[in-house]
Wavefront OBJ file of the C-alpha trace (Angstrom):
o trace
v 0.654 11.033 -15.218
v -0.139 13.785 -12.316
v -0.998 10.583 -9.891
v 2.128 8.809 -10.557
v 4.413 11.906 -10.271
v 2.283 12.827 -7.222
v 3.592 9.326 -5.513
v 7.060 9.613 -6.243
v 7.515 13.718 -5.443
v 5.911 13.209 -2.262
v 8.237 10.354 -1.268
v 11.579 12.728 -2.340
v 9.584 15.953 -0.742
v 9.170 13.965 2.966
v 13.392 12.339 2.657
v 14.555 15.944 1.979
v 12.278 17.429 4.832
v 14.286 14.782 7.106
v 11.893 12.385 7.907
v 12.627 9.132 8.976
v 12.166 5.794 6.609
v 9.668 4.653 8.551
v 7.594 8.016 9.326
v 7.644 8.699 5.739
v 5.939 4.738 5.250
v 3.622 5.751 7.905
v 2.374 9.213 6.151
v 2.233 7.127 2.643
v 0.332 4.745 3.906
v -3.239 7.093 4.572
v -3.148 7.152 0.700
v -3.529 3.603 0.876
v -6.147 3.591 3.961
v -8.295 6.561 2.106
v -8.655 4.138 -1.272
v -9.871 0.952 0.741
v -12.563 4.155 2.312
v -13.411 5.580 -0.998
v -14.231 1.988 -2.485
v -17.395 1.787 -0.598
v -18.676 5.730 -0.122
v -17.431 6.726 -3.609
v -20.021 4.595 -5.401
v -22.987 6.088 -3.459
v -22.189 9.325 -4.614
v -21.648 8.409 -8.246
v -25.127 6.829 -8.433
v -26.516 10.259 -6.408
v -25.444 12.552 -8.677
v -23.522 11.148 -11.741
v -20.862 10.350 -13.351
v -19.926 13.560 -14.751
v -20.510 15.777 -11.506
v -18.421 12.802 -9.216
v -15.763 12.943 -11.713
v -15.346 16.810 -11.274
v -15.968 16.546 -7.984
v -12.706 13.924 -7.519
v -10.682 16.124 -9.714
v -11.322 19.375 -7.456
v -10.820 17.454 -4.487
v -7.201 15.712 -5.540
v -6.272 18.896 -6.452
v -6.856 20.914 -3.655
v -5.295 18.481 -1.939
v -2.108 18.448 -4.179
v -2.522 22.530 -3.185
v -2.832 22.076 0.519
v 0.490 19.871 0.050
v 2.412 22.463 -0.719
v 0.873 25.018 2.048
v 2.165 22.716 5.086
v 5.146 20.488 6.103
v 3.163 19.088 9.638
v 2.893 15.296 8.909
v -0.480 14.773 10.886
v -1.490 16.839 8.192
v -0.012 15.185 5.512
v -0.950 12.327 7.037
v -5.309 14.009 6.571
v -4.280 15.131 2.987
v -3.002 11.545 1.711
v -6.247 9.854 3.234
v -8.839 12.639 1.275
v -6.104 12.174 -2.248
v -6.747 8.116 -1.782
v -10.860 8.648 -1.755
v -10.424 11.410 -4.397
v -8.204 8.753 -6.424
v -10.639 5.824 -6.640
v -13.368 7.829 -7.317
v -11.770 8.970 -10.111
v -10.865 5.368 -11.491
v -14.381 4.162 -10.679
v -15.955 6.780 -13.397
v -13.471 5.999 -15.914
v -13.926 2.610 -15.378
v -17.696 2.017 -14.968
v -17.439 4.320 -18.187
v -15.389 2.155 -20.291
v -17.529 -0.829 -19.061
v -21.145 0.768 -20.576
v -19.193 1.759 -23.861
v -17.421 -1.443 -24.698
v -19.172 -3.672 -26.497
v -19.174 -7.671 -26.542
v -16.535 -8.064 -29.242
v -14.071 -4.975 -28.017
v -14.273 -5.788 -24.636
v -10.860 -7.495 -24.068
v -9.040 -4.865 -26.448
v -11.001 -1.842 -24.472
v -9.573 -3.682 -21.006
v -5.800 -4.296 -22.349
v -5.755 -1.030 -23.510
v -7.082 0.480 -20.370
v -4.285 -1.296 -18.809
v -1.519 -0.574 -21.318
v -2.395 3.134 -20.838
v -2.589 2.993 -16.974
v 1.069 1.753 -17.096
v 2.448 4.524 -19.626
v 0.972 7.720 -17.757
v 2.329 6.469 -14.429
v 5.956 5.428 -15.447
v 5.836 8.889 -17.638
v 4.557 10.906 -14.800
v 7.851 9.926 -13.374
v 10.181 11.089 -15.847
v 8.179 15.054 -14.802
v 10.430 15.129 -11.889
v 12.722 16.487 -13.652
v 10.512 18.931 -14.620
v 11.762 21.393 -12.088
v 13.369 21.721 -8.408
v 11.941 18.591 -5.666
v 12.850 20.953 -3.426
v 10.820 23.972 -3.982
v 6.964 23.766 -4.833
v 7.334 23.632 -8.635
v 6.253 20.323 -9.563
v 2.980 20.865 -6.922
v 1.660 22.839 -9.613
v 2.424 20.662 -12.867
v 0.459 18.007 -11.025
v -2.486 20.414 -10.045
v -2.156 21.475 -14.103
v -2.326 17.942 -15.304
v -5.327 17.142 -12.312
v -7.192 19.907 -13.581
v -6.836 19.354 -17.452
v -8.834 16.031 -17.177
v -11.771 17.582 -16.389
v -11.560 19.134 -19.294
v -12.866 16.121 -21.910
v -14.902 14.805 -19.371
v -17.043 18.304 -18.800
v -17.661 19.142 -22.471
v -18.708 15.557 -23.242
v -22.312 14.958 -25.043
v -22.946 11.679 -24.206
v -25.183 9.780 -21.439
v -24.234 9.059 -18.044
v -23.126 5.235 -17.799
v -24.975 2.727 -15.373
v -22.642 2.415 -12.036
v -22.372 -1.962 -11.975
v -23.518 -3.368 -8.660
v -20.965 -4.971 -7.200
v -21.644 -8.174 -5.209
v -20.787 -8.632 -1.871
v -17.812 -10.660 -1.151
v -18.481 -14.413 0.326
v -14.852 -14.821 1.581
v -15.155 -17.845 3.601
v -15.548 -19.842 0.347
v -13.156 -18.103 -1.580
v -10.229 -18.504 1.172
v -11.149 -22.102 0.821
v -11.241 -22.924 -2.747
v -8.941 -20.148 -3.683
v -6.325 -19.685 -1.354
v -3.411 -19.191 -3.526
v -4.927 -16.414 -5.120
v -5.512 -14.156 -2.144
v -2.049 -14.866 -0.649
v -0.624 -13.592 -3.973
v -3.059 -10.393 -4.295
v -2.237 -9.659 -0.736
v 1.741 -10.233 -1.602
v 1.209 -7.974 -4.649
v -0.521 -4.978 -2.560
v 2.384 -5.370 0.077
v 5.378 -5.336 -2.314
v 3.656 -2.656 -5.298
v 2.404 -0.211 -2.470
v 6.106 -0.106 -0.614
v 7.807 0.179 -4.270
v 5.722 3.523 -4.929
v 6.184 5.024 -1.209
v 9.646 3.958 -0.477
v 10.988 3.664 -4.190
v 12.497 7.381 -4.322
v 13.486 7.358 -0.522
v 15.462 4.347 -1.128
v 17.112 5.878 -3.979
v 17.668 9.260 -2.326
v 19.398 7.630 0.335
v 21.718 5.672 -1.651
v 22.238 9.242 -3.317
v 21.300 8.975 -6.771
v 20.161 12.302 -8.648
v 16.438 13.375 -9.368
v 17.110 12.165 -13.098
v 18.182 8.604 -12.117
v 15.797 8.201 -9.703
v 13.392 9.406 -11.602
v 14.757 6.915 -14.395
v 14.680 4.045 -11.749
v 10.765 4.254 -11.143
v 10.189 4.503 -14.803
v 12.152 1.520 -15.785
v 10.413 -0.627 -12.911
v 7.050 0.722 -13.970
v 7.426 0.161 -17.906
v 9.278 -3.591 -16.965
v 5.515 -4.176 -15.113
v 4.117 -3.935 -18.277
v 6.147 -5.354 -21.180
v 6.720 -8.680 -18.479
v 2.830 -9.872 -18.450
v 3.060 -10.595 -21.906
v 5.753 -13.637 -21.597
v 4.831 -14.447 -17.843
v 0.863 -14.892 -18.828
v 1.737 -17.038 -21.790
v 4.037 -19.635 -19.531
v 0.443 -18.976 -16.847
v -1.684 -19.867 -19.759
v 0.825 -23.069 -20.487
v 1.415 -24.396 -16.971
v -0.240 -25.281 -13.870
v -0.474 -21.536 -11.932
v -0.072 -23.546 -8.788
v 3.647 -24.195 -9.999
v 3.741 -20.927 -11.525
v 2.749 -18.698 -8.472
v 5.896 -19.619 -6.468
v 8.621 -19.911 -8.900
v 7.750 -16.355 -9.718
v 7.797 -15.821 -5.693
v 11.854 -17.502 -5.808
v 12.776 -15.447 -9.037
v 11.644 -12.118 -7.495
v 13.301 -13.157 -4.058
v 16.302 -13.394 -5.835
v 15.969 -10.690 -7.947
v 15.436 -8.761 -5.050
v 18.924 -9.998 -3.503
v 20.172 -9.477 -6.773
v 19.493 -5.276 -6.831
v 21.247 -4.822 -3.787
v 24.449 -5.696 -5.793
v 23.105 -3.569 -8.709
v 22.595 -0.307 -6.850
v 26.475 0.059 -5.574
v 27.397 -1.135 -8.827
v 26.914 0.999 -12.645
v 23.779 3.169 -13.039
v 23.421 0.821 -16.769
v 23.417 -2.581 -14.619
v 20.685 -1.231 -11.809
v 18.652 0.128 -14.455
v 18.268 -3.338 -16.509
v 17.880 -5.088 -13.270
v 15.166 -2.764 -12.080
v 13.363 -3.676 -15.401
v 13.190 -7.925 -14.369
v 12.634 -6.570 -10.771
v 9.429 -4.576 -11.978
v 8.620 -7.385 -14.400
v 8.152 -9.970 -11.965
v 6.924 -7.682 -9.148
v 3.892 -6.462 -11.108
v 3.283 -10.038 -12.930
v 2.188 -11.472 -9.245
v -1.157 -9.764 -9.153
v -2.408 -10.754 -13.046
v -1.484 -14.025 -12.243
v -2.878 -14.903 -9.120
v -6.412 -13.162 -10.334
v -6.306 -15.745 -13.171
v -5.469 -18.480 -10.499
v -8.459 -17.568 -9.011
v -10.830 -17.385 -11.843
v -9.230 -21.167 -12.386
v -11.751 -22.104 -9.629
v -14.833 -20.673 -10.208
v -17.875 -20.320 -12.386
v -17.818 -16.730 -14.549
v -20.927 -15.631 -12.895
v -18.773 -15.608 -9.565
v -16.064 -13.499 -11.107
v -16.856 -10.423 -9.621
v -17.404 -11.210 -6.184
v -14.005 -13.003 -6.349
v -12.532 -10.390 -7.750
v -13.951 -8.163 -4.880
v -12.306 -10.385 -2.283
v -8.983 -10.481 -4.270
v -9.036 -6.506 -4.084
v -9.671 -6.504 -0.294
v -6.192 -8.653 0.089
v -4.721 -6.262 -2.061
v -5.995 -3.399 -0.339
v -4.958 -5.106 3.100
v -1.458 -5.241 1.578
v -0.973 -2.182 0.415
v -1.798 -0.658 3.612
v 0.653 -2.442 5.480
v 3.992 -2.272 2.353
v 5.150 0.780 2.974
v 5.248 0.123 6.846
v 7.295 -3.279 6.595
v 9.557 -1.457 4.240
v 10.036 1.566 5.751
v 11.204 -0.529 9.192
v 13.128 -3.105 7.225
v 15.185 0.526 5.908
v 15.061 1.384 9.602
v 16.129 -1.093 11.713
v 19.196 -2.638 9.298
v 20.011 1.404 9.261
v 20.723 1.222 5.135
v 18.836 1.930 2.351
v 19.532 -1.750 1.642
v 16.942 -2.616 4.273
v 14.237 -1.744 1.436
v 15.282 -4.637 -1.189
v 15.891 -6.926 1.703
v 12.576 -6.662 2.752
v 11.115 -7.086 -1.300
v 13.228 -10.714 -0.997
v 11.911 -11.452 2.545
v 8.163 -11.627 1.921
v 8.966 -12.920 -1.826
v 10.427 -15.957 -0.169
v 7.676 -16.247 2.499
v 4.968 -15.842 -0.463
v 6.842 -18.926 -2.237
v 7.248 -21.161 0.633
v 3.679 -20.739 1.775
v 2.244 -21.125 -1.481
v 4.374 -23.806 -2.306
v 3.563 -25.636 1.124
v -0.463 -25.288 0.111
v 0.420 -27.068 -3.328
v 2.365 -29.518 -1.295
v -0.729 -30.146 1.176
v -3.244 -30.396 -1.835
v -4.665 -27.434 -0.325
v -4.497 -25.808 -3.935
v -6.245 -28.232 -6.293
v -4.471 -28.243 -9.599
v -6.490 -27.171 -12.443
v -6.070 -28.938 -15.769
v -4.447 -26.747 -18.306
v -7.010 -26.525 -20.955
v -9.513 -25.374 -18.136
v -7.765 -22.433 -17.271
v -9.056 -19.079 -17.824
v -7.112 -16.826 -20.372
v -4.649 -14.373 -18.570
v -4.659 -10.515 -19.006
v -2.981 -7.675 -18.485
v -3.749 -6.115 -15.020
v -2.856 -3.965 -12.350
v -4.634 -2.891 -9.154
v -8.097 -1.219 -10.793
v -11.528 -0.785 -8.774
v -14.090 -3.126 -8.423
v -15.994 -1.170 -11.740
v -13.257 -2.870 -14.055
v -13.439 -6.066 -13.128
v -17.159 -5.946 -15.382
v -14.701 -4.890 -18.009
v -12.130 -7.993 -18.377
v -13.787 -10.239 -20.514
v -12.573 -13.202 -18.871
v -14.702 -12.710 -15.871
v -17.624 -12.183 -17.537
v -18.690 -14.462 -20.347
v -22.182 -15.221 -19.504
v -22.541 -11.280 -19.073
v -20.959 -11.125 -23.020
v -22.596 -13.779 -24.280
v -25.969 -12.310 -23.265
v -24.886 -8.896 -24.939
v -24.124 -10.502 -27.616
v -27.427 -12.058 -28.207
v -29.265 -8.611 -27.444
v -26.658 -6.953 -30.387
v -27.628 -9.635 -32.769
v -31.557 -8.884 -32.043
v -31.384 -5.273 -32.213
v -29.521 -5.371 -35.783
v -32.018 -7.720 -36.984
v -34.878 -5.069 -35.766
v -33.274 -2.323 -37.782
v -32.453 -4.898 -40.786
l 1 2 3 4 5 6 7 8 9 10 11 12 13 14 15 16 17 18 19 20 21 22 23 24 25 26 27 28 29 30 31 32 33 34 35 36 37 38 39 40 41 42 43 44 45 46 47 48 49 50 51 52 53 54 55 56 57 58 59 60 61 62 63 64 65 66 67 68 69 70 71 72 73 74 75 76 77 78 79 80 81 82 83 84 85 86 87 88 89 90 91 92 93 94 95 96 97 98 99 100 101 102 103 104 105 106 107 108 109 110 111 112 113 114 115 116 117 118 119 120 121 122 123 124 125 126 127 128 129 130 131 132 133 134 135 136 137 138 139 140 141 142 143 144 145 146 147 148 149 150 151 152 153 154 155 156 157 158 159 160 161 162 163 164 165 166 167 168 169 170 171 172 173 174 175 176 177 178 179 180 181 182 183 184 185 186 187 188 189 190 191 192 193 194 195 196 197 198 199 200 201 202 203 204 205 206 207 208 209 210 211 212 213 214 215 216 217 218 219 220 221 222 223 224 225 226 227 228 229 230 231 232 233 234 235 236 237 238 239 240 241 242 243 244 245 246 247 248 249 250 251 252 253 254 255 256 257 258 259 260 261 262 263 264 265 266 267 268 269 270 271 272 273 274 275 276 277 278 279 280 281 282 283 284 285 286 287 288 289 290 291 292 293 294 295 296 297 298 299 300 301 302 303 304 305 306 307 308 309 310 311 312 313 314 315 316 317 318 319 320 321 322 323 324 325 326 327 328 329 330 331 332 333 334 335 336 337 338 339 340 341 342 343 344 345 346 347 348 349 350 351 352 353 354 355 356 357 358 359 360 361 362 363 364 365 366 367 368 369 370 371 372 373 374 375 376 377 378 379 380 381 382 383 384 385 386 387 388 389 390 391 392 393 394 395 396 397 398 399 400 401 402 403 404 405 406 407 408 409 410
């Protein structure tokens, strides 16, 4: 909740404070630049010290940055502060994560994941509604995200349990997975570009087109909670048609859905908002779907150095969303500039996917080969050992050491 009304107040904070479209995409982006950073240090200093010293360590360290926010206006430093929140951020996930991983067991693992998903969605499209909590223009809110930053240490530090075992993670062989599973990258790198410039540029889009704190804040929500209530129907078609086909029709929908909010924002508040829901439901449906694309092509004991390489795309995209967006808003002069640029790489996504279909670049997996879709969003590398779709020789094995140790105590 304190993350995702971190994103959003930062976005209105930097608009009011006059800054451009495309300097506020610049300062965003660090955020993005300091998570791709704290995937590879963070680990080391998990398995150092442990899980429950990192995790309090990450807390402190997000919230004295949330602190130092409100100290300055200089964008260089913003710029420093939204690198140090990004490593601070992903450390954070990788505990929780790599924790969830060592508690669920071989028969709760897909309910443990969905779940970890299903709450991941809530607290960020409810840490939006806390804008309205008090004045965006004063440093109110700073504090109610330092308050809800803080309070998680809280369960974590009085905990009795063991420290989990940090996963290794394997190193990524991308040559071979940019050849076998080329549709998949394209669409996790599509998905980092168009999720990253929604949460940067999202509120300065809406602030521009004037819209209040409440509607705005009502906007991101919608979006957010349409993420999550979509991959249910959009992984059942996934699971019932060839992904290859799948992938760029949902490219062409969002493209158009895309065109299609540019109408909705001059027109009634009631029409945006149910808009906004299909525009967030397709949006955040590109990502779970081109992971499972991917999975289509290998063995499970490769899942998670795929699923490595598929975060790397993502990563790459996300670094470079808020950029494209912010100069799309820039250079057409209107706030319009930021849906414009949604349908723009939507439509490039869907041609050049569709073209790699078309060259038999992608080969077509049979249907009843296909791995089983789940809900996802962006999470570390430590939850990929969670999904139990990308593990089942791991489960299976588990499964066979559960079945031994109950017939030891038996």
């Amino acid at each position: 909740m304190g993350l995702g009304l971190l994103a959003t107040f930062l976005s209105v904070k930097l608009t009011i404070g006059g800054f451009s479209p495309q300097a506020t995409g610049i300062i965003l982006t660090a955020y993005f630049i300091g998570s791709a950073v704290g995937t590879i240090y963070c680990s080391r200093l998990i398995k150092s010290i442990g899980h429950i010293q990192s995790f309090c360590a990450f807390a402190a360290l997000a919230t004295a940055m949330v602190m130092l926010h409100a100290s300055t206006a200089s964008a260089l430093a913003w710029v420093v502060l939204r690198f140090f929140s990004g490593v601070a951020t992903i450390g954070l996930f990788m505990v929780i994560e790599s924790w969830l991983n060592e508690s669920a067991q071989p028969r709760t693992r897909g309910r443990v994941f969905s779940m970890y998903m299903v709450i991941y969605y809530l607290g960020s499209g409810a840490g939006q509604q806390l804008l309205n909590l008090g004045n965006v223009a004063d440093q109110t809110l700073f504090f109610v995200i330092g308050f809800l930053l803080v309070s998680c240490i809280i369960p974590v530090a009085m905990t009795r349990t063991q420290h989990p075992v940090l996963p290794n993670v394997t190193p990524v062989g991308l040559k071979i997975i940019m050849k076998r599973a080329p549709l998949g990258l394209i669409g996790c790198l599509a998905s980092g570009l168009m999720s990253s410039a929604f949460y940067t540029m999202g509120p300065v889009f809406c602030r521009q087109l004037g819209l209040s704190v409440s509607q705005l804040s009502c906007f991101m929500t919608v979006t957010v909670l349409g993420g999550l209530v979509f991959q249910w129907p959009v992984g059942a078609i996934s699971d019932r048609y060839d992904r290859t086909l799948v992938i760029p029709v949902i490219g062409v929908f969002f493209a158009i859905i895309s065109g299609l909010m540019i109408v909705a924002a001059h027109s009634s508040f009631g029409f945006f908002m149910a808009a906004a829901s299909l525009f967030g439901g397709l949006m955040f449906s590109i990502y779970p779907v081109a992971v499972a694309r991917s999975h289509d092509m290998f063995e499970p004991k490769d899942a998670v150095n795929v699923s490595s390489a598929l975060l790397l795309f993502s990563g790459i995209g996300a670094v470079i969303g808020p950029m494209v967006s912010s100069s799309c808003m820039e250079l057409l002069g209107s706030p319009d500039g930021f849906f414009v640029s949604f349908s723009a790489v939507s439509l490039i996504f869907a041609a050049v996917s569709f073209g790699l279909r078309q060259k038999e670049i992608a080969q077509i997996v049979p249907v009843e080969d296909q791995v089983a879709f789940m809900i996802m969003n962006h999470p570390s590398q430590i939850s990929l050992q969670i999904n139990p779709c990308l593990g089942n020789d791991k489960i299976e094995l588990e499964s066979k050491k559960d079945n031994l140790y109950s017939e030891n105590r038996v």
